[in-house]
N, C-alpha and C positions, 0 to 999 in steps of 0.2 A: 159694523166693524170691518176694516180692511184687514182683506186675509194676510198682507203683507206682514201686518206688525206683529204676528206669534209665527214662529217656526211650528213647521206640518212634521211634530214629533208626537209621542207617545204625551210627554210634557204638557202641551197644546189642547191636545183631547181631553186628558184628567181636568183641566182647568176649566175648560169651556161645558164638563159636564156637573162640575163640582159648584161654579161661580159664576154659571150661566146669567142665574138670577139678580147678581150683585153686579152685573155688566151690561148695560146696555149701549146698543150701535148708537156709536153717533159719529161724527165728522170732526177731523184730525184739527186739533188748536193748537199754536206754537206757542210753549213758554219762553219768554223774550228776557233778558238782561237788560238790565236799565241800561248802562255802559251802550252798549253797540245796538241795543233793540235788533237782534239778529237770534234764530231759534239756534238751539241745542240739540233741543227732544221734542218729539213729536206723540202728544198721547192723546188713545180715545177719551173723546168727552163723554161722560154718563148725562142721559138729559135727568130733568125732575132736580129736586133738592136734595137728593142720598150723595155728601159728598165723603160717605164711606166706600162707594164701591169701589173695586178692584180695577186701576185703568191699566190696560197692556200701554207700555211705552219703549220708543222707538228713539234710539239714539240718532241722532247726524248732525254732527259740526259744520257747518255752514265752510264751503273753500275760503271764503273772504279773510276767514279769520283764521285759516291754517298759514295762508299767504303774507299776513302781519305779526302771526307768530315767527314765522322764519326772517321777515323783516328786521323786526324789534332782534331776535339772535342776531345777527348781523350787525346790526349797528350799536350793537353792545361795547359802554365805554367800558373797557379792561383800569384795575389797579395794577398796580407796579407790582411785583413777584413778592411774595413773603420774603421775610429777611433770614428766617432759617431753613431747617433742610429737610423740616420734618413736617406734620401737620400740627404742628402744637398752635398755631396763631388761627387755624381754620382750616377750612378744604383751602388745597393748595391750587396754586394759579393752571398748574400746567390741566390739571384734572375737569378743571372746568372747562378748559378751552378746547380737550381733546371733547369732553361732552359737547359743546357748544355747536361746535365744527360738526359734530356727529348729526345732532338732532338737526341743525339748518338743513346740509347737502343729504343725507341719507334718511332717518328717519322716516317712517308713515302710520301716521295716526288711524288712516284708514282697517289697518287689520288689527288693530285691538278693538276699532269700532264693530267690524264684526263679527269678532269675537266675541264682544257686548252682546249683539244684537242677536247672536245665535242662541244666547240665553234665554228663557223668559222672564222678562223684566218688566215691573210693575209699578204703578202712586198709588197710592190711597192715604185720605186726608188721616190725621190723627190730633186730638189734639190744637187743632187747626193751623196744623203745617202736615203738606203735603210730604210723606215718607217715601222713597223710591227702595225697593229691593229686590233682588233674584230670587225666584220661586221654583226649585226644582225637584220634581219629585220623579222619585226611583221606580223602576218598572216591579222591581220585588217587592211581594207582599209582607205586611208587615214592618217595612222601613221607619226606623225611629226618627221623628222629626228632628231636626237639629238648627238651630239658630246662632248662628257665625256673627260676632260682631268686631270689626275693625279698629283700627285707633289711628293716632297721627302720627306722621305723615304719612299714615296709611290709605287706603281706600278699597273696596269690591278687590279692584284690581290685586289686592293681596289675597284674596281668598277666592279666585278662580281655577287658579291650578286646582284645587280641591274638589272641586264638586262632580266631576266622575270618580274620582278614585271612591269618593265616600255615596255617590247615588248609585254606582253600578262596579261596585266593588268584585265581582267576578272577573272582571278584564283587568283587574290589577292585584292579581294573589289574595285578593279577602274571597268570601264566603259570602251566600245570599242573606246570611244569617245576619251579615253585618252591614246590611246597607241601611242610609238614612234619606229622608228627605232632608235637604238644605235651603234653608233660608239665609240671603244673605243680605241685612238694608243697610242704607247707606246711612251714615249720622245725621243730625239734623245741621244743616251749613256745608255738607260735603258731598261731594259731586254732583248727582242728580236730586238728592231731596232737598227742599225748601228750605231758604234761611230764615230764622227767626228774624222776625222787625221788633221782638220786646223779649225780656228777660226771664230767665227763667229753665232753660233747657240745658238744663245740669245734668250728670248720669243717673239721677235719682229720675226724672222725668222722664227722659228715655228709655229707662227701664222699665217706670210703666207705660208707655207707649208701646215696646215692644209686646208684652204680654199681651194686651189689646192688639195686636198687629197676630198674635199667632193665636188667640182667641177667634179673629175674621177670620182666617185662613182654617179654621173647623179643628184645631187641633187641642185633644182630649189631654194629652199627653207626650211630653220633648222635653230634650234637655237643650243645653247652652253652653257655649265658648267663646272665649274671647281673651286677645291680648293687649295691654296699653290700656285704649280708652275703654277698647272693648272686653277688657276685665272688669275695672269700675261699673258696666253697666252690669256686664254681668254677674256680678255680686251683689248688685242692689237692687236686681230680679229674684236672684236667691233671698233676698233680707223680704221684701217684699210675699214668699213663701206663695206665690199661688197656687191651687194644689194640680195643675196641669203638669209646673216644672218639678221634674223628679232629680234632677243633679247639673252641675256644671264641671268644665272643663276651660282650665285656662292653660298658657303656657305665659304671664307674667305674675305670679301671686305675687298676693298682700301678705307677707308674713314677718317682716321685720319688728322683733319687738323692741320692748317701750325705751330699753336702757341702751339698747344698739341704737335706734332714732334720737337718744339725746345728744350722746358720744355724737354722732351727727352731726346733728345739728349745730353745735357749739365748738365744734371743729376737735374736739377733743381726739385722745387716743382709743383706739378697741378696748372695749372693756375688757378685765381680765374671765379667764375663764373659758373662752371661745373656744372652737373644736376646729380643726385646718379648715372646715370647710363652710364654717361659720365666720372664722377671720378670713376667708377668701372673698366670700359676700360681703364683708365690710370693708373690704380694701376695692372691691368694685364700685359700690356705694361712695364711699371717702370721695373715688378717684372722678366719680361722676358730677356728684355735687360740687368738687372744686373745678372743674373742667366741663362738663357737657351740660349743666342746666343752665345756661344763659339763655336759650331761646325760650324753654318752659318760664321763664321768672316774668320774660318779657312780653311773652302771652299774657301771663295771670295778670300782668300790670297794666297791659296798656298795648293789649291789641290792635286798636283803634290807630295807631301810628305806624304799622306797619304798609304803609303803602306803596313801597316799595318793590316788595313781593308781587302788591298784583300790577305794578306798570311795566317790572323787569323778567322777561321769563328765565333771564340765569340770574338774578337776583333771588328768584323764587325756588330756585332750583341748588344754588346755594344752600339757602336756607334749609330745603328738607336734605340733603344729603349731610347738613352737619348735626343729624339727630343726636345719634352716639358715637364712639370713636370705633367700635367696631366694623356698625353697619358703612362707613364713612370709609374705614379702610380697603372691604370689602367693593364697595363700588370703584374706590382709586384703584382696584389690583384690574376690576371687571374695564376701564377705559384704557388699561394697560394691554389690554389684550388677553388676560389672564383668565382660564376658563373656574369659571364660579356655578353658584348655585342660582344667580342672578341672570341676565346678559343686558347687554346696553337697552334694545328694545325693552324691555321688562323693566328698568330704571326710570326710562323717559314714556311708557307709556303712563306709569304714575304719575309723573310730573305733569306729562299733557293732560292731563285727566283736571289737575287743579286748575293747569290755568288755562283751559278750555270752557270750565265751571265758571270763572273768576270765583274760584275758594278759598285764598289765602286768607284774608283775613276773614269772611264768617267763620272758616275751620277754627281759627284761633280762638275766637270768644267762647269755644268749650272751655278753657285753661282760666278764662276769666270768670265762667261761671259759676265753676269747681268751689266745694268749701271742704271736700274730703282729703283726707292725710294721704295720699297716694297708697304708699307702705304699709299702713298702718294694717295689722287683722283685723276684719269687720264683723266679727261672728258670725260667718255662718252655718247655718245648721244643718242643712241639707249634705247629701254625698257630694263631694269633691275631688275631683281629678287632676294632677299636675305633673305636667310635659317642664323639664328643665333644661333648657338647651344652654349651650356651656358660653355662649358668646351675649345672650341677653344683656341687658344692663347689670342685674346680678343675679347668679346662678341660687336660686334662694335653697336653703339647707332642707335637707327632710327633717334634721330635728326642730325648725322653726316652722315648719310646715305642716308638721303633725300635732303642732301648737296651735296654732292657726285657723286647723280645719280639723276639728274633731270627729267628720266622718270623712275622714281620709281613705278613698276608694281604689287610689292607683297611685304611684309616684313612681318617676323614672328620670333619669342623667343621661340625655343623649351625646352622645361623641359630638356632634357637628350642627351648628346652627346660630342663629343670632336672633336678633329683636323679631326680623319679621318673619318668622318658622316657618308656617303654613306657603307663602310664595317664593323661598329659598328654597326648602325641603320638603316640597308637599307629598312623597311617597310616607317616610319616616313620620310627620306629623300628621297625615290620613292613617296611619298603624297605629299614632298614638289616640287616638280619637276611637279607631275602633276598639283598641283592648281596652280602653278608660271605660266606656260604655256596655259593657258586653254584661256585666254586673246586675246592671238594672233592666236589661232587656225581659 
C-alpha cells in the first residue's frame, strides 16, 4: 500500500490497526470512464477474491479534463434572457452567466480535491457495486458511530463541513461526551461509488447496503442521518430494525398525512382544520408541486434523456441549482456577491464533483427507481430525531411529526437554513445532531 493514499493521522492508525486484515498491499488500478477512458481515482487493489475489503482511495482528476471543462463553459451557447424580472420561468440568465464566468476564469477544483483527499476515503464492494465513503473516527473514547447519508443534488461535499465539529467536538463548544465517528458514503451512481448497469438500487437497497457497510466497519452500535435521499434511506434502515441501529436523525421528515397528500395531490384546497403551521407546510407543499417538481417528475420518467446535463456543464449546472426556489434564491444572492451560508467555491465544487464523475444522469435513475411516497409516514419504530430548518421545501409541523414518529426523541425550529443544512449551517446542524443524540448515549 502507498503510504501516500491515507493521511499520517490518528484516523490512519485506527484503520490500519482495525482493518489491517481486510486490506491488503497491492498496486494502484485507475478506474476509467467509458466516455474519456481517463482515471478519476486511484484505489489499492486487494489481491485474492475478498472483494469486500476496505480499499483506501485517492482522488485526482486528470488536467485534461479540468482543461475541457473550462472549454465546454466557454463555448456555451447562451438563450436569450427570460422575459420577466423574476425567477419564476427558471434560474435567471444573468445568475448563470455570473456563475459561468466564475467557474471558467477563477475557480479550482484542485483544493476541494484536497480537501477530499485529506479525509480517509474508501471502496468496498457491496452488493456487487463498489460503495465509496469517508471513514472518520474521533480520537475520544467512546464516540457514537454515525452514518450521514446525502441526497440530490447533493453529494459527500455537503456533509464535509461536519465531520470535525461532530469527530472532535471539543474545538467547537461540544463536550468529549459528544463526539462521534462519521461515516459518510456516497449513493450508488454518485460521485465516486459505482453505477448500477441493472435495476434495482432503490433506498430500500441501499439501506441494506449501508447496514452491511457499517456491520464491515465492526460497528456494534450507531445511529443515522439523513436528508432528501438520505432520509428515504434512512428510514428504511430504520424499517429494516437491525439491532446495531439505535435511532435516526433527519432534517427532511416523512410526515405529511394522508388527507393533506390528497388536497395535494388533486390540486385541491388545505383541508380545513389546519393549525398556522400546518397551513404553512401546505402552502409550501402546494407551492412546490406547482412550481419546483418538474425536474423530480422528469427524473422518475425518463432519466435516460437527460443528456444534456452530462454534455453541457452549465446545462448541468442549471439544472442542480433549480432544485428548490429557496436554495436557488440563495445561490442567486451568493453570485451576487451577497455573503451567505454557502460561497461560490462551495456551489461549484458540488457541481464539479458531478461533472467530474459524469453523474448526471446515473444520479438521476434513483428517482426512477423509487416506488416510495416521498412524504408519506413510514412507520417507524425506533427513536427519532427531527432538525426543521425554516427554508426546507416544507417546514414539516411537530404536530405531524409526532404523528409520524411515535418515538419522537427531539424536535426543534431553527431560525435559519434551507434544504441542504448540514453544508449551509454546519455549526447549528452539528448541535442539532449532538443534542438529538445525547439520549441514547
Amino acid at each position: 500500500m502507498s503510504n501516500d493514499i491515507l493521511p499520517q493521522t490518528a484516523s490512519r492508525r485506527r484503520f490500519i490497526g482495525a482493518a489491517a486484515a481486510a486490506v491488503v498491499a497491492g498496486s494502484l488500478s485507475r478506474l476509467a470512464f467509458a466516455d474519456t477512458n481517463q482515471a478519476i481515482t486511484q484505489v489499492a487493489q486487494s489481491t485474492g477474491s475478498d472483494k469486500t475489503a476496505l480499499r483506501p482511495l485517492r482522488v485526482h482528476v486528470p488536467e485534461s479534463r479540468l482543461v475541457e471543462l473550462r472549454r465546454r463553459i466557454k463555448a456555451t451557447r447562451w438563450p436569450e434572457r427570460e422575459t420577466v424580472t423574476d425567477a419564476s420561468q427558471g434560474v435567471q440568465l444573468a445568475t448563470m452567466q455570473k456563475l459561468a464566468r466564475y467557474w471558467e476564469t477563477s475557480y479550482d477544483w484542485r483544493k476541494v480535491e484536497a480537501r477530499i483527499n485529506a479525509q480517509p476515503n474508501f471502496v468496498t464492494e457491496i452488493d456487487g457495486l463498489d460503495i465509496h465513503f469517508i471513514h472518520v473516527r474521533s480520537k475520544h473514547q467512546n464516540a457514537l458511530p454515525l452514518i450521514v447519508t446525502h441526497g440530490w443534488p447533493g453529494s459527500i461535499i455537503e456533509q464535509m463541513k461536519i465531520i470535525d465539529p461532530l469527530t472532535n467536538p471539543t474545538a467547537h463548544g461540544g463536550s468529549a461526551s459528544d463526539a462521534f465517528d462519521v461515516v459518510i458514503p456516497s449513493l450508488p451512481g454518485y460521485g465516486f461509488s459505482g453505477k448500477p448497469t441493472t435495476t434495482g438500487w432503490d433506498p430500500a437497497r441501499i439501506a441494506r447496503a449501508w447496514v452491511v457497510l457499517m456491520k464491515r466497519l465492526g460497528y456494534t452500535r450507531y445511529v443515522a442521518q439523513g436528508g432528501d435521499w438520505g432520509n428515504a434511506v434512512t428510514e428504511q434502515m430504520a424499517l429494516l430494525a437491525p439491532p446495531e441501529l439505535i435511532g435516526i436523525h433527519t432534517n427532511m421528515p416523512a410526515t405529511v398525512p394522508d388527507n393533506v397528500a390528497n388536497a395535494l395531490k388533486f390540486g385541491d384546497p388545505a383541508p380545513a382544520g389546519l393549525s398556522g403551521d400546518e397551513k404553512h407546510a401546505f402552502d409550501q407543499l402546494d407551492f412546490f408541486y406547482k412550481h419546483g417538481l418538474g425536474y423530480a417528475q422528469e427524473m422518475t420518467n425518463r432519466p435516460q434523456t437527460l443528456y444534456g446535463i452530462e454534455d453541457s456543464p452549465v446545462g448541468l449546472a442549471g439544472w442542480i441549482l433549480d432544485h428548490d426556489a429557496s436554495s436557488e434564491a440563495l445561490i442567486a444572492r451568493v453570485f451576487d456577491g451577497q455573503p451567505e451560508g454557502l460561497t461560490r467555491d462551495d456551489i461549484l465544487d458540488n457541481i464539479t464533483l458531478y461533472w467530474v464523475t459524469n453523474t448526471g444522469v446515473s444520479s438521476a435513475r434513483l428517482y426512477w427507481e423509487n416506488k416510495l411516497n416521498f412524504f408519506a409516514p413510514k412507520h417507524v419504530a425506533i427513536p427519532v430525531a427531527v432538525s426543521v430548518f425554516p427554508d426546507e421545501i416544507y417546514a414539516a409541523p411537530q404536530s405531524w411529526t409526532e404523528k409520524a414518529y411515535p418515538k419522537l426523541i427531539h424536535y426543534n425550529r431553527l431560525p435559519k437554513g434551507g434544504h441542504f443544512a448540514a453544508w449551509e449551517q454546519p455549526q447549528v446542524f452539528s448541535e442539532e445532531i449532538r443534542v438529538s443524540f445525547r439520549p441514547l448515549r
